[in-house]
VOGU-362739 format. One line per field, with one value per residue (C-alpha): residue in three letters; x, z, y. Coordinates in steps of 0.1 Angstrom, whole numbers. Example, Ala and Ser with C-alpha at 12.3 -4.5 7.8 and 13.67 -1.06 7.14 Angstrom:
2
aa c(ALA;SER)
xx c(123;137)
zz c(78;71)
yy c(-45;-11)
***
This chain:
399
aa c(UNK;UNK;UNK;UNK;UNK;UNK;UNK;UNK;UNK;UNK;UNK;UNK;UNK;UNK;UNK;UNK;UNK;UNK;UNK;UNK;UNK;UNK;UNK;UNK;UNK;UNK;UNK;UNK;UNK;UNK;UNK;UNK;UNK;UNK;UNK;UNK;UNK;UNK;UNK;UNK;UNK;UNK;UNK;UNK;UNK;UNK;UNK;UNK;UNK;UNK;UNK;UNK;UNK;UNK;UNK;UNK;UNK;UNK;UNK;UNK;UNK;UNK;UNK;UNK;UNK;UNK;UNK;UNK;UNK;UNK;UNK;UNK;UNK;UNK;UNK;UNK;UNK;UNK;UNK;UNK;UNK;UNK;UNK;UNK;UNK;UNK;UNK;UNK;UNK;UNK;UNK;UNK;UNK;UNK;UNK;UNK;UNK;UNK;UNK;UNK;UNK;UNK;UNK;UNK;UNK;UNK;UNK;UNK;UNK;UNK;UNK;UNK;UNK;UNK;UNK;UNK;UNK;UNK;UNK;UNK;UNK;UNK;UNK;UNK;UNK;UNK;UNK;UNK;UNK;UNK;UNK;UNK;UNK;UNK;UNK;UNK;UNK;UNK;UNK;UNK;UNK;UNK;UNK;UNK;UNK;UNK;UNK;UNK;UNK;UNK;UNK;UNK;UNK;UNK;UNK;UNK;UNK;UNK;UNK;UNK;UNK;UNK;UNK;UNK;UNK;UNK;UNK;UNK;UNK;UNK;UNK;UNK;UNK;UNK;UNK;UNK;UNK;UNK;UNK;UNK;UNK;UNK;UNK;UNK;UNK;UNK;UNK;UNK;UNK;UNK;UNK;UNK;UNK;UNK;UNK;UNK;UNK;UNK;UNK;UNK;UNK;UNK;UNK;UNK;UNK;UNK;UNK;UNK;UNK;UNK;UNK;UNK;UNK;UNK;UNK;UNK;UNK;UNK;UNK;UNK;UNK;UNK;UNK;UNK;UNK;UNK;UNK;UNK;UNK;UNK;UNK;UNK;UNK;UNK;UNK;UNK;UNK;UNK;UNK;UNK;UNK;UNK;UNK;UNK;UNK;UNK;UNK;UNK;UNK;UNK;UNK;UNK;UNK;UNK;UNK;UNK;UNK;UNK;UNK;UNK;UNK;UNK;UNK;UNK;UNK;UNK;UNK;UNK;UNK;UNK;UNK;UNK;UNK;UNK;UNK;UNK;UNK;UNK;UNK;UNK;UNK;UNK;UNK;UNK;UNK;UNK;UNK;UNK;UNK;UNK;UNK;UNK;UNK;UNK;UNK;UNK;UNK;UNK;UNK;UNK;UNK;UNK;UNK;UNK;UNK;UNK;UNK;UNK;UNK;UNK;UNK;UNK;UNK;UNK;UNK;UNK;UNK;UNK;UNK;UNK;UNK;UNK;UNK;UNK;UNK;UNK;UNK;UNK;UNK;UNK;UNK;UNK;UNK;UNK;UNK;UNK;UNK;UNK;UNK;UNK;UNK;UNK;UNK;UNK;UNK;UNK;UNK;UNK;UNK;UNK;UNK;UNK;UNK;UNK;UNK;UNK;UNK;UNK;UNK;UNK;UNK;UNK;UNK;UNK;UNK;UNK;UNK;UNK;UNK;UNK;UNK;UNK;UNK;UNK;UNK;UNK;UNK;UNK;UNK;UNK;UNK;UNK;UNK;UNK;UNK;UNK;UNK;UNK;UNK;UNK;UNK;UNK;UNK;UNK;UNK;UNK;UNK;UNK;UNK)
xx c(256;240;212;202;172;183;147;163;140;141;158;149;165;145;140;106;95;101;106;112;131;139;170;180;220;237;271;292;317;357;371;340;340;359;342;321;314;275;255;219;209;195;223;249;275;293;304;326;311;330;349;342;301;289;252;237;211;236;261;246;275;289;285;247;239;248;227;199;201;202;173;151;162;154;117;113;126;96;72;77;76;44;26;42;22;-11;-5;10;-20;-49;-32;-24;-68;-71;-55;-68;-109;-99;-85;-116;-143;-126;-130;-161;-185;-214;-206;-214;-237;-266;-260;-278;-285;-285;-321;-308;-272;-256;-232;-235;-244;-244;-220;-243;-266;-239;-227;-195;-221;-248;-248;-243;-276;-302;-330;-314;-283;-306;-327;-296;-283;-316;-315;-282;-299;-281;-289;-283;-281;-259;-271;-256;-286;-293;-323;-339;-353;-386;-379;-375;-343;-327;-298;-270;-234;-224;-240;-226;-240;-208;-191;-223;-240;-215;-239;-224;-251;-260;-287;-302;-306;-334;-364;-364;-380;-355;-328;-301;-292;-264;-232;-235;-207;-193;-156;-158;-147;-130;-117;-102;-99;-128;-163;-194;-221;-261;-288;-306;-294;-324;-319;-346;-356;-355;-393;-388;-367;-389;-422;-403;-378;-403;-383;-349;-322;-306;-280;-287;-253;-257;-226;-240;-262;-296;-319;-348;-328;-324;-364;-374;-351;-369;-405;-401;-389;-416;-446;-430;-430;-392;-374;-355;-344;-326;-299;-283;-248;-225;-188;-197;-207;-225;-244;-251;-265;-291;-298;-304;-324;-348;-354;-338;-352;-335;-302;-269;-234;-199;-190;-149;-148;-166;-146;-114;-128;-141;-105;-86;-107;-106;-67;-66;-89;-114;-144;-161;-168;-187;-221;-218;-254;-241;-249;-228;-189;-183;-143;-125;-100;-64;-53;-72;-59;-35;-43;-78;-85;-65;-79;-51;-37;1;11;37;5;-15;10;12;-25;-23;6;-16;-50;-34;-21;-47;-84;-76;-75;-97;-101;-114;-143;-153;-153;-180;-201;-205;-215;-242;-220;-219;-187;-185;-157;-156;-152;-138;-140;-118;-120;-82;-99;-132;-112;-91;-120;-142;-105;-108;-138;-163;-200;-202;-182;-199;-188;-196;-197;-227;-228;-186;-195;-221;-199;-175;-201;-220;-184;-176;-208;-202;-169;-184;-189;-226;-231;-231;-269)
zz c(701;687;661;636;616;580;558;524;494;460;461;446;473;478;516;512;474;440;459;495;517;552;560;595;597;627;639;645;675;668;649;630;595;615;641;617;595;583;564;554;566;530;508;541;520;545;534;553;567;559;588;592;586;605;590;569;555;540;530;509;507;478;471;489;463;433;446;453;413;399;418;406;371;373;386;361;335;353;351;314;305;321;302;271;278;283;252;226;227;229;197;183;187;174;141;134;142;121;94;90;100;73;46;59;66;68;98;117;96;74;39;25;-13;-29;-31;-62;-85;-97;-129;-145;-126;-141;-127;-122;-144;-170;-178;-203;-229;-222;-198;-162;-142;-167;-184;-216;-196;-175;-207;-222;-193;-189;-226;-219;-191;-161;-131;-109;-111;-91;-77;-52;-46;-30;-18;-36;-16;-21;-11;-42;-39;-73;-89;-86;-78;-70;-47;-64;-99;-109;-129;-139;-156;-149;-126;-87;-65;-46;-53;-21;-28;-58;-65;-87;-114;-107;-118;-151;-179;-180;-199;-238;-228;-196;-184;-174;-138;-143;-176;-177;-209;-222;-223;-227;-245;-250;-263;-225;-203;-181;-135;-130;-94;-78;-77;-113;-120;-95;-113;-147;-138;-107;-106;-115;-83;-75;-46;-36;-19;4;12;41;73;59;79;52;28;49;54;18;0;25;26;-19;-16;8;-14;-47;-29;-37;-2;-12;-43;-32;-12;15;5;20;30;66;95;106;81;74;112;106;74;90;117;90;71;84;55;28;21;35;16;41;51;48;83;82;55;74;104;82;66;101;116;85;83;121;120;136;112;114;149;140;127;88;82;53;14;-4;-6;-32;-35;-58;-80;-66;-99;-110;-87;-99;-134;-133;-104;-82;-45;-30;-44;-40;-67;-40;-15;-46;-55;-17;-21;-49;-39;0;-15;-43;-17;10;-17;-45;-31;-41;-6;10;-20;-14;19;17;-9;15;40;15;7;-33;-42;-69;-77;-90;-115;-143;-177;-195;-207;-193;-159;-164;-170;-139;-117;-132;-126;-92;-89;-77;-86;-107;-119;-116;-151;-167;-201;-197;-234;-234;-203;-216;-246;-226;-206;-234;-252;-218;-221;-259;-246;-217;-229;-223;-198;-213;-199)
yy c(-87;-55;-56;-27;-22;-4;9;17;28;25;-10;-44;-66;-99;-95;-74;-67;-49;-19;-14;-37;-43;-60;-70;-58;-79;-68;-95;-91;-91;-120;-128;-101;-76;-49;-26;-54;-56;-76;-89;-120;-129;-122;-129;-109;-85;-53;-25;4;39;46;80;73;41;50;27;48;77;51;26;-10;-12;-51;-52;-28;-43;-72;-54;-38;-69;-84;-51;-61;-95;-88;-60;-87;-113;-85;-79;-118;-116;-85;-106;-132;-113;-88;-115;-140;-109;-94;-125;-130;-95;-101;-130;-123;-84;-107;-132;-104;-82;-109;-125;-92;-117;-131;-99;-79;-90;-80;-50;-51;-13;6;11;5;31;30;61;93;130;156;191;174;168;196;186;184;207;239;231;226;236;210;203;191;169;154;145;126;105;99;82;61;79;68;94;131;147;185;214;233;270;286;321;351;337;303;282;258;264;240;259;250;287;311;335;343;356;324;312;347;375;391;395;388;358;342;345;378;374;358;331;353;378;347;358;334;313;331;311;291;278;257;224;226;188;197;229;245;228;250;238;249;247;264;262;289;292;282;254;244;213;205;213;178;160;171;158;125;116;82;92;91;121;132;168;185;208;226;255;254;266;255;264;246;215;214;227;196;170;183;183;149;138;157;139;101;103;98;66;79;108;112;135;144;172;175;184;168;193;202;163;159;187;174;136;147;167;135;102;77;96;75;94;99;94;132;143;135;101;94;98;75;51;44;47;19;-3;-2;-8;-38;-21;-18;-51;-39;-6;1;18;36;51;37;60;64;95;98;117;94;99;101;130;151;175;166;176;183;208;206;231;265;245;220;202;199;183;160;146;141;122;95;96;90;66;44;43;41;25;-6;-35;-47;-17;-13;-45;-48;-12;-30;-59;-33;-24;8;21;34;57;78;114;135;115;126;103;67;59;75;54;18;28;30;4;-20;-17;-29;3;5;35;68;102;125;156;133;112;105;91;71;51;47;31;8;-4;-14;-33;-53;-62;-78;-102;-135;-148;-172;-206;-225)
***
């Protein structure tokens, strides 16, 4: 009796493992299975030989083989039963702790009441009903108890950081220079009358047409909130706006906003305690991890979540030159913000959630619907309108 040693790779036979075997081929004399006959002494299922090839290794059996698939698929099938029983319970744990985490912020972070609430704040000062940016616009804001005043801001030749939207002075005055270019002396009028970015068609006019600075509204409304945008990386800027609201005792009150996070690092780093809005970016990470579970799990140092209303967008507001691409935005943003859950999950994070720029009442009941903390409008006057005829229907509380 002869005895053979056959390696074959790549094989599932239950003699060695998932993947390499070694099987132990005896040749059994005449009258057994035949001369040429072979077999394995685990499966002990002989198979022919080819009779012009008697190697085992270029000739794999027919029936061995067949055997040897079936045990691969039957570990692989073991091996996957396995995984299921590791992956189904730690998702099964996953879902659950997002789901009570999600509705119970409290468990895992201490609740931060606002510095301040916000219900009404003033787009550029309010400039539906007075000229963008100037002091008439910001008088009649505060006269309709505005709580915050919203501001871009840019920095003159000499160093004064001027309200203004625009670097450019071309929309604002018809004169094409930037103001960077000019002293703040050296500053034009406003044109008589200017269009409502957020309600195009409509101008607006005043009988103020005069830039005013920042330290300007600080001097005047020294406890009046405001959110100072700053949309490029001006380092003199950056360190102007946070050395005016340290001089004026104000750093609580006014708040860091830009659509960068780039610009809002540098702006963070020159003044830390003033109160920070979520950037584009932030924005976007904030609502992946919250519709993946994962927010309850990551810190939130924001206070301030400033979103357009989805259903402004191509209506009022046109974010991209296409009408198809504004129209996608819409239905996206429709789906994924307005939803009651997410704004009050952020206002349990000690977020304020304020949407932007809504100049309508059907756009003001929308918002106020789902439940956010304030709107932001170029019609400070129609807003409080609109808030003072919600309080007139709340019942009083019965004592």
């Amino acid at each position: 009796m002869k005895a053979r040693v056959a390696c074959i790779s790549s094989c599932a036979c239950p003699c060695s493992g998932p993947y390499y075997w070694l099987a132990v081929f005896q040749q059994h004399p005449a009258g057994s299975a035949g001369p040429g006959a072979w077999h394995c002494p685990v499966w002990s299922r002989p198979t022919p030989t080819h009779p012009a090839d008697s190697s085992p290794r270029q000739q794999s059996p027919l029936g061995l083989g067949r055997l040897c698939f079936s045990a691969e698929a039957c570990c692989e099938s073991e091996a996957m039963i396995a995984l299921l029983y590791l992956v189904l319970p730690a998702l099964g744990s996953y879902v659950v702790l997002s789901t009570i985490f999600l509705r119970r912020p409290h468990l895992l972070h201490t609740p931060r009441a606002p510095a301040f609430p916000i219900r009404l704040a003033a787009h550029r000062g309010g400039s539906g009903e007075r000229l963008e940016n100037t002091m008439e616009a910001v008088r009649n804001s505060i006269a309709q108890r505005a709580d915050l005043l919203e501001f871009d801001c840019q920095l003159t030749r000499d160093g004064v950081v001027v309200v203004s939207h625009d670097r450019n002075l071309s929309r604002q005055s018809g004169l094409n220079k930037d103001i960077d270019t000019l002293d703040f002396e050296e500053l034009p009028l406003y044109k008589q009358e200017l269009e409502i970015y957020f309600s195009p068609g409509h101008f607006a006019h005043g009988s103020d047409r005069h830039m005013i600075s920042l330290e300007d509204v600080f001097q005047k409304f020294p406890r009046i909130p405001v959110c100072v945008e700053i949309k490029e990386k001006n380092e003199e800027l950056i360190h102007k706006v946070s050395s005016l609201a340290k001089r004026y005792n104000r750093t609580e009150i006014t708040i860091w906003v830009s659509e960068k996070s780039s610009i809002m690092k540098r702006c963070k780093a020159a003044n830390p305690e003033m109160p920070t809005s979520f950037t584009i970016w932030r924005s976007f990470w904030i609502l992946v991890l919250y519709y993946l579970g994962l927010l309850p799990f990551v810190s939130i140092p924001e206070k301030f979540f400033f979103s357009p209303l989805p259903t402004i967008i191509n209506r009022t507001y046109f974010p991209f030159s296409c009408r198809c691409l504004n129209k996608l935005s819409a239905v996206v943003l429709k789906w994924i913000i307005m939803r009651r859950s997410l704004i009050r999950y952020l206002q349990a994070r000690g977020v304020q959630v304020l949407f932007w720029c809504l100049n309508e009442e059907s756009d003001f009941e929308v918002a106020f619907s789902l439940g956010v903390d304030g709107v932001m409008t170029d019609f400070p006057t129609a807003l409080r309108q609109y808030l003072d005829k919600q309080e007139l229907k709340v019942p009083p509380s019965s004592v």
